[in-house]
C-alpha positions as CSV (number, residue, x, y, z in Angstrom):
1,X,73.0,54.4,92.8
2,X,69.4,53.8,94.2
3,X,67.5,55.0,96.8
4,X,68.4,51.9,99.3
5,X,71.9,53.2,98.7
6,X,71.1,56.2,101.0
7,X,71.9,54.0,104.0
8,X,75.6,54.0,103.2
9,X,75.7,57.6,103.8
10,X,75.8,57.6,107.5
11,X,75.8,60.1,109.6
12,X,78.3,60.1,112.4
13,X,76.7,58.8,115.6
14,X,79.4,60.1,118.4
15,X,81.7,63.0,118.0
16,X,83.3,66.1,119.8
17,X,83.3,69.6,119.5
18,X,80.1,71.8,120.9
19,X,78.3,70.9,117.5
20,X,78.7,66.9,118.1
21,X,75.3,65.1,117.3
22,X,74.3,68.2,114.6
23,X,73.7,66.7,111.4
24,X,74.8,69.1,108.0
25,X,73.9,68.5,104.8
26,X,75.6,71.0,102.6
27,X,74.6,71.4,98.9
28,X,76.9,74.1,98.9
29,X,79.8,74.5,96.4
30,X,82.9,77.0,95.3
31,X,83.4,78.8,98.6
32,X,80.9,81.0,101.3
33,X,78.3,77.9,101.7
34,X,81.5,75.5,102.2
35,X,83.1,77.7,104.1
36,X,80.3,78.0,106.5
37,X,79.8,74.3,106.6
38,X,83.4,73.3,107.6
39,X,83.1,76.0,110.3
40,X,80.5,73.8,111.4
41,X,82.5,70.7,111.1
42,X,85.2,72.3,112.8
43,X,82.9,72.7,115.7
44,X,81.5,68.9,115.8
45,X,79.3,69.0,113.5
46,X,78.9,65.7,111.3
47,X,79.3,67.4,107.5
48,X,77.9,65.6,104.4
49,X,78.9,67.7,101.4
50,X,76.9,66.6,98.4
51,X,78.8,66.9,95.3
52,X,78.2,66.7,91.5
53,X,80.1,64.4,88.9
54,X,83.3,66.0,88.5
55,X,83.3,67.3,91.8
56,X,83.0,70.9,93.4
57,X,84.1,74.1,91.1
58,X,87.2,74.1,93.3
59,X,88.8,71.2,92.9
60,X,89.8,72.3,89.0
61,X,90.6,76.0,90.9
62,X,94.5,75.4,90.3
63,X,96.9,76.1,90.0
64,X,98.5,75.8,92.3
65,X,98.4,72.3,93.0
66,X,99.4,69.8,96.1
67,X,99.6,66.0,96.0
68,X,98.1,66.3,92.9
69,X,94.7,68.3,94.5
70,X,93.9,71.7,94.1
71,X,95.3,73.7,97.4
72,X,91.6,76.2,96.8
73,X,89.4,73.0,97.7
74,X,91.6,73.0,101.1
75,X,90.5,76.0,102.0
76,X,86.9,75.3,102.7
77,X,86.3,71.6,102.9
78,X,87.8,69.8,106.3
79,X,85.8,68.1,108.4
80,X,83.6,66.8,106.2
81,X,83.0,63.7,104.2
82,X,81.6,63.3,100.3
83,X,79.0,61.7,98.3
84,X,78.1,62.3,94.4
85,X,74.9,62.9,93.4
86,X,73.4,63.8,90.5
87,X,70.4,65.8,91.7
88,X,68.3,65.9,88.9
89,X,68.2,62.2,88.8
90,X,64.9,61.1,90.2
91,X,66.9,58.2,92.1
92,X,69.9,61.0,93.8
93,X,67.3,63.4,94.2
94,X,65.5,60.8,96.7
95,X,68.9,60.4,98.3
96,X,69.0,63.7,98.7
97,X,65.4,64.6,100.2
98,X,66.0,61.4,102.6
99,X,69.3,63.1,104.1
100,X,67.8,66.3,104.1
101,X,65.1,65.2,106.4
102,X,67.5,63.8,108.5
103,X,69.5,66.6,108.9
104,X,69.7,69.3,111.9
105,X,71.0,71.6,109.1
106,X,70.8,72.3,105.3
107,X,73.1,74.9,103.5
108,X,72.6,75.4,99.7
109,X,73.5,78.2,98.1
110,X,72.2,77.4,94.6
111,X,70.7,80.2,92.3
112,X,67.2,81.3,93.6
113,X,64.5,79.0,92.4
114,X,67.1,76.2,91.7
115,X,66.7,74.2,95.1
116,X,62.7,74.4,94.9
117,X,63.0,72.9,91.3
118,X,65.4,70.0,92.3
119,X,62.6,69.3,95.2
120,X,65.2,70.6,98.2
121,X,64.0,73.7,98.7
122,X,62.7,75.6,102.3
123,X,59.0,74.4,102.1
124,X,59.7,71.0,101.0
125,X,62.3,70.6,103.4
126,X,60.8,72.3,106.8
127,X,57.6,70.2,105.9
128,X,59.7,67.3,106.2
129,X,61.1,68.4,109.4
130,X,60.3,71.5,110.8
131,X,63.3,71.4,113.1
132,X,65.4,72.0,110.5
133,X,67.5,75.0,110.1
134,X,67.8,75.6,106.6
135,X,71.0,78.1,105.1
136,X,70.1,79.8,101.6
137,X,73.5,82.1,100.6
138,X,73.0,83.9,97.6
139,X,74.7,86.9,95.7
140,X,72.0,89.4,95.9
141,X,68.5,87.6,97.5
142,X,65.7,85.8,95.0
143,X,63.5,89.0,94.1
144,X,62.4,88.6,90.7
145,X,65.6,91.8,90.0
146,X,68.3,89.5,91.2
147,X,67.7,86.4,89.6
148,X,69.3,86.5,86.8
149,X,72.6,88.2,88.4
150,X,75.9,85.8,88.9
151,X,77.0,85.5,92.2
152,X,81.1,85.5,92.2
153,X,83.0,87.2,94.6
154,X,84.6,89.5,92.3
155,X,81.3,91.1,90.7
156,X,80.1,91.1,94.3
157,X,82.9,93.3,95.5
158,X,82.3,95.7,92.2
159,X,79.2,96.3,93.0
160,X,79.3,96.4,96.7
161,X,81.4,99.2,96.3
162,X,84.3,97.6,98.2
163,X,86.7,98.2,94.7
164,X,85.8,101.9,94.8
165,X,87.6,102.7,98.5
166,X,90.5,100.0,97.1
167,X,93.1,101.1,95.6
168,X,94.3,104.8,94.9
169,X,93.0,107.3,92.5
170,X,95.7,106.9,90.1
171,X,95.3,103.0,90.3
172,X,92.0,103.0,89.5
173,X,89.2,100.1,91.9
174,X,91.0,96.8,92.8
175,X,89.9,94.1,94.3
176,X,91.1,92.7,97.5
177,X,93.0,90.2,97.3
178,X,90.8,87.5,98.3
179,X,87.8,86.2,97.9
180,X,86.9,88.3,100.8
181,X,82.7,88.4,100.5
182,X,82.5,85.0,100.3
183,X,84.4,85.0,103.8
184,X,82.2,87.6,105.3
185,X,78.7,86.1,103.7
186,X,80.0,82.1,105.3
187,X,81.0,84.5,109.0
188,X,77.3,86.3,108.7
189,X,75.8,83.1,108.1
190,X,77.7,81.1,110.7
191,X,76.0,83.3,113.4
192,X,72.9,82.9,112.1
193,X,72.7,79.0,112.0
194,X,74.0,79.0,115.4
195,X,71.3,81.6,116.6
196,X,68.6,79.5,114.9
197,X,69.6,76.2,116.8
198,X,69.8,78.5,119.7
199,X,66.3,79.4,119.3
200,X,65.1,75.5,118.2
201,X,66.5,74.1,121.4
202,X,64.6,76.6,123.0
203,X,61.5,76.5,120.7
204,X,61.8,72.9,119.1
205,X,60.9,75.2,115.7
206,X,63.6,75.7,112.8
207,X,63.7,78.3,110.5
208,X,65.5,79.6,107.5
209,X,68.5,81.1,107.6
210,X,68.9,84.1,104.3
211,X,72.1,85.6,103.7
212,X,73.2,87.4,100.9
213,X,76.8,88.5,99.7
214,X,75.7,92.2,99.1
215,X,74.0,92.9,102.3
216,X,77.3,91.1,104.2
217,X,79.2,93.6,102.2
218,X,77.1,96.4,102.7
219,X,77.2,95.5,106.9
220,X,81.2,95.2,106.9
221,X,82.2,98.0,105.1
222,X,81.7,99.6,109.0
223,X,82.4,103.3,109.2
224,X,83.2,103.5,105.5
225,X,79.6,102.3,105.0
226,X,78.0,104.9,107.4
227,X,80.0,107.9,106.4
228,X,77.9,107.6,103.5
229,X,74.7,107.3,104.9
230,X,76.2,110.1,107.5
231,X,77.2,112.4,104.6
232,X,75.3,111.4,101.3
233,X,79.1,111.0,100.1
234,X,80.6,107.7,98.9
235,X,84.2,107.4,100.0
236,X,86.7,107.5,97.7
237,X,90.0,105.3,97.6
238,X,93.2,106.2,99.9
239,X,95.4,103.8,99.2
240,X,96.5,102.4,102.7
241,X,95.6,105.6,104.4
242,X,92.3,105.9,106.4
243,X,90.2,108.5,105.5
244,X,89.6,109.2,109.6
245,X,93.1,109.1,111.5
246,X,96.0,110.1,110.9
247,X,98.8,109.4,110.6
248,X,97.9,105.7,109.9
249,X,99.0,104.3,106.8
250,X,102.1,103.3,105.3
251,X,105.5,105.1,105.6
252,X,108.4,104.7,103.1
253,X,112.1,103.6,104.7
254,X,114.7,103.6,102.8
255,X,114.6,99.5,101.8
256,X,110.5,99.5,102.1
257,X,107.3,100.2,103.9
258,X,106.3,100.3,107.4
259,X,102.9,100.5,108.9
260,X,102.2,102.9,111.0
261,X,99.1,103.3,113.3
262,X,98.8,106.7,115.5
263,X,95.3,105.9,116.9
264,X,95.6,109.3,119.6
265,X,97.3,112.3,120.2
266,X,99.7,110.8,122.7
267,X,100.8,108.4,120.3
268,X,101.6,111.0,117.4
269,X,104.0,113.1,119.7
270,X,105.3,109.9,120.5
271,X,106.1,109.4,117.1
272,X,107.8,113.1,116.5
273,X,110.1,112.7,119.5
274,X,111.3,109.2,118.1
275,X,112.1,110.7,114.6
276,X,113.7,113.7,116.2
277,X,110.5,116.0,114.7
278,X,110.0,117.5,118.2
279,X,108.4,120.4,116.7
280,X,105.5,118.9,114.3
281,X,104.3,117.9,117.4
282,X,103.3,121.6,118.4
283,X,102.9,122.5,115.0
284,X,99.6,124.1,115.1
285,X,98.5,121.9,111.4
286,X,98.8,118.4,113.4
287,X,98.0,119.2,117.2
288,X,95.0,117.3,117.3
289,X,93.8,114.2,114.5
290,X,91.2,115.8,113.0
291,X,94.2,118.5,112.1
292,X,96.4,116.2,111.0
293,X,93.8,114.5,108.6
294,X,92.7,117.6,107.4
295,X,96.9,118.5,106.3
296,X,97.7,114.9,105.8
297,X,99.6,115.4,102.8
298,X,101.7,118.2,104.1
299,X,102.3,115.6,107.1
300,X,103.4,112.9,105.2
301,X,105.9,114.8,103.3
302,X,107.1,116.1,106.4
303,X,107.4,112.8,108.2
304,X,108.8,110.9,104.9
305,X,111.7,113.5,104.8
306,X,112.9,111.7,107.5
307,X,111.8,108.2,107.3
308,X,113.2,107.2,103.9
309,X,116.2,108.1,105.2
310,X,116.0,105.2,108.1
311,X,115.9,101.3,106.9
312,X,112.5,99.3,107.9
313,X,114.2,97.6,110.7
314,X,115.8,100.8,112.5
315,X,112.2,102.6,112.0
316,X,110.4,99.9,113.9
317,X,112.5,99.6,116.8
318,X,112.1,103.0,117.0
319,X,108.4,102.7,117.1
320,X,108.8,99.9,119.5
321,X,111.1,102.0,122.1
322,X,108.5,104.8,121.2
323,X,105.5,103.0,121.9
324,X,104.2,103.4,118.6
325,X,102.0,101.3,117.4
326,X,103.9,99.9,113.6
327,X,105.0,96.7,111.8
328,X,106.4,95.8,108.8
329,X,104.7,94.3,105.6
330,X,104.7,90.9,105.4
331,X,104.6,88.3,103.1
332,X,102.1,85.6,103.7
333,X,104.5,83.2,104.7
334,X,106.1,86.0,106.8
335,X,102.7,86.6,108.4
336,X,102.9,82.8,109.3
337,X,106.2,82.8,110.4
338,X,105.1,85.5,113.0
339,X,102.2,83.5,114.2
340,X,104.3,80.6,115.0
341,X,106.7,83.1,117.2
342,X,104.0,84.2,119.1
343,X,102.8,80.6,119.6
344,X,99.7,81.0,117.9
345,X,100.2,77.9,116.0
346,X,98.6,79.1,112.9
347,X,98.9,75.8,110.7
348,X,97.7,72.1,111.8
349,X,98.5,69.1,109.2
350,X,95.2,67.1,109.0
351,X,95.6,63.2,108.9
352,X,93.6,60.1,107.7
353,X,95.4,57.2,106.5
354,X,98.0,57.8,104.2
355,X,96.4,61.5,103.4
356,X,98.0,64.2,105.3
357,X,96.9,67.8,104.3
358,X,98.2,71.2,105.6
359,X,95.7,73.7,107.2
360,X,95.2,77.0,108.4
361,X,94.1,76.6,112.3
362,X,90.5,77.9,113.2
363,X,91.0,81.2,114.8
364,X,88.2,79.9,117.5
365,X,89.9,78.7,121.3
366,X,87.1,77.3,122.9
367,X,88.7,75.8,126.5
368,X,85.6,73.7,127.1
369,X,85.3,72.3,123.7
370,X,88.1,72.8,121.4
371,X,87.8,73.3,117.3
372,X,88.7,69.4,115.5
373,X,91.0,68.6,113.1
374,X,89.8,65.4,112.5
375,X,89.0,65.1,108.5
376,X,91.5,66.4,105.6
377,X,89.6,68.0,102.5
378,X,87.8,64.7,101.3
379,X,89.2,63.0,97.6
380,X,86.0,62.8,95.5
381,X,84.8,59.2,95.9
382,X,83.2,57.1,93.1
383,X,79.5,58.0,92.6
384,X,78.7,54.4,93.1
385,X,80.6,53.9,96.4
386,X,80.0,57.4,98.8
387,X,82.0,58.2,101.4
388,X,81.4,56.7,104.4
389,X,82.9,57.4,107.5
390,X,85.0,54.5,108.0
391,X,86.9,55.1,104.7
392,X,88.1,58.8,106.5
């Protein structure tokens, strides 16, 4: 490819979506910088993903495998249309710089010092256009300590300190069981692209966008996060009890778990008078929450005396009659099969051509200017023929 290649990559000229007519570039790959981008995309935003010979990590992430692609690459790459570059060829990396300065938006999320050396970096960019909004995720920020520190989700979670309130003390940390930082760090960052176009519609001025997988981590880890800073005490793991209510967890049936969430007082005698346990609810040791959290244990064997003696289903509709907030614990495919019922319609099959790819629908409802489904995942084209967005 040469440089007068670049004019096959086209942008999109007309679209929908409250992002139509914003440009991406995304030099992203694996999953938080995609995952940003196609939020984007989903949103109207014309999405070039730049990709390397052989593709993004994710589409070797298998199994498992669909149609002969790997199902991980769904997961963060709709809306969106590809080109392979090598960037440290002088003739890609023109490529490269061209779209950049064409774009509304950049998101890279390369290891610190690796866009500047590949020429794609803040300064060169912004200088190119200063109404660009440019995205740099990383693990843990470019000071000279975090350079040389890997960015996957896993170590991120380690040392976040989300492993250490997984899990129970006799399991030892666990990971969630998702790439769960990566989701939170694309979320984080998604706000804060659409704050800086915000502010250079007002201002005409882009910025850069920083957003690191720690410091998302840190931010969502919510009350757990401030107990500490509260206290001087890191939590420690509960299993799927919280460490501030009670009882909220998990309760054993006699075929499985329920979940069970007394928020309130009101809710917690609700929950004695529909296990005939009248007299817990007076019992002086779980009259109020902070009671009950401070004799949890005693409660729990108390309230499981009863409970594994009643199957999942009769326990819920219990609950149900009760008022009590609880619900069983599904599968994924369960989970699914309960958004359908409540018309949520949690899966979309994304088509173009002969391609038809299953998806998980955007949680966003926007009655003025809905979310698109309007590109599946893109194959991986040739890196002498890109993408353009007739072949979609």
């Amino acid at each position: 490819m040469t440089p007068s290649d670049a004019n096959r990559v086209d942008w999109v000229k007309e679209g929908q979506g409250s992002l139509s007519g914003v440009r991406v570039l995304d030099l992203s790959r694996i999953l938080a910088g995609p995952y940003l981008t196609m939020l984007l995309g989903d949103l109207g935003a014309d999405v070039i993903k730049v990709e390397r010979d052989g593709g993004d990590d994710t589409r070797a992430w298998g199994p498992p495998f669909s149609r002969g692609e790997a199902t991980y690459f769904w997961s963060a790459n709709r809306n969106k249309r590809s080109v392979v570059l090598d960037l440290q060829n002088p003739d890609d990396a023109v490529i490269a710089t061209e779209l950049a300065a064409t774009a509304d938006v950049v998101v890279e999320n390369f290891r610190p010092g690796v866009a500047d050396r590949l020429g794609l970096g803040y300064e060169r960019v912004s200088a190119l256009n200063p109404r660009t909004v440019y995205c740099s995720i990383s693990a843990f920020g470019d000071s000279d300590a975090a350079r040389d520190l890997a960015g996957y989700d896993l170590l991120v979670q380690a040392v976040g300190g989300l492993m250490s309130i997984t899990g129970t003390q006799e399991s030892g940390p666990i990971k969630v069981g998702v790439a769960l930082v990566d989701v939170l760090a694309a979320l984080h960052a998604a706000v804060g692209v659409l704050a800086a176009l915000r502010h250079r519609d007002a201002t005409g001025a882009g910025q850069r966008v920083d957003v690191t997988m720690l410091q998302s981590l840190l931010a969502s880890l919510a009350n757990q996060a401030t107990a500490f800073l509260g206290t001087g005490v890191s939590p420690k793991p509960m299993g799927n009890q919280h460490p501030s209510i009670a009882p909220y967890q998990t309760l054993q049936g006699s075929d499985g778990q329920i979940a069970l969430a007394c928020g309130n007082d009101r809710q917690f005698r609700n929950l004695c008078d529909a296990l005939g346990l009248e007299t817990l609810a007076g019992d002086a040791r779980f009259v109020t929450n902070t009671e009950r959290v401070i004799h949890r244990e005693e409660l729990i064997t108390l309230l499981e005396a009863t409970t594994t003696g009643l199957t999942c289903c009769d326990l819920l509709q219990r609950m149900r009659r009760a008022g009590v907030p609880a619900g069983p614990v599904n599968s994924i495919g369960e989970a699914f099969a309960l958004a359908e019922k409540l018309g949520l319609q949690p899966q979309r099959m994304v088509r173009s051509g002969d391609r038809e790819i299953p998806q998980v629908s955007s949680p966003l409802r926007l009655s003025a200017a809905p979310v698109r489904y309007d590109l599946p995942p893109p194959t991986l084209p040739k890196r002498q023929a890109p993408q353009d967005v007739s072949s979609q």
